[in-house]
C-alpha positions in Angstrom: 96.7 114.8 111.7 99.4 116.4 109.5 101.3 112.7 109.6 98.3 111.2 108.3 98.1 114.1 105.5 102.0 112.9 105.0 101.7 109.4 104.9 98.7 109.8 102.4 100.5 112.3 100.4 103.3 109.5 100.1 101.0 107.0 99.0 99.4 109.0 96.4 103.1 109.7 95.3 103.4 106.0 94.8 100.3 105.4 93.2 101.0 108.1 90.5 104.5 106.7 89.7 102.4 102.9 89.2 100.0 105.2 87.0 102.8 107.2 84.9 104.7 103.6 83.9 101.6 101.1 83.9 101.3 101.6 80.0 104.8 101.0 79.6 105.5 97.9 81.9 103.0 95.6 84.1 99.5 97.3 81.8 101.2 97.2 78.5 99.1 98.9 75.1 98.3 97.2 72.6 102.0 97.1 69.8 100.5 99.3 67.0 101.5 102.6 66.7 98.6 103.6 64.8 95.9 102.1 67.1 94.5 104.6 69.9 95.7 103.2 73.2 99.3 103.4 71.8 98.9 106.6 70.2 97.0 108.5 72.9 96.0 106.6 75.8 99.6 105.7 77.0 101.1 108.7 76.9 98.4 110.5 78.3 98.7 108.1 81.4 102.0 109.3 81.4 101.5 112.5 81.7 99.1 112.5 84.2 100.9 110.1 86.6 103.9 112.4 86.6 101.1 115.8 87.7 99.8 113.3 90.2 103.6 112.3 91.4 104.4 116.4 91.5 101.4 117.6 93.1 102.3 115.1 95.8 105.7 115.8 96.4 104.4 119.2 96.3 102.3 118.4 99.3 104.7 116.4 101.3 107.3 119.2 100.9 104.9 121.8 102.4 103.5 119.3 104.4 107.1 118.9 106.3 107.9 122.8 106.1 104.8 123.5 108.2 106.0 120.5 110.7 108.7 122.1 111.1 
């Protein structure tokens, strides 16, 4: 059970690094600076991705002190 809880953990790790640079690279926002997916939806996708990224390196890194 805990390697399931690791291998998930990793995934999720993944998938909020894909969600943290989607605005910026494959998902780009629309060019104006002024319009609101620039100005607010990009860099709150940003921010967000990189809590989801921390909370699950947060998780594997308990995740492998308990394993241990």
């Amino acid at each position: 059970m805990k390697n399931l809880k690791l291998i998930l953990s990793s995934a999720t790790a993944v998938l909020g690094l894909l969600v943290a640079i989607a605005p910026y690279s494959f998902a780009k926002v629309c060019a104006m600076p002024k319009m609101h997916c620039h100005a607010v939806t990009a860099p709150t996708e940003l921010v967000l991705g990189i809590l989801i990224l921390l909370i699950s390196v947060i998780q594997i890194v308990t995740g492998l002190k308990n394993k241990a």
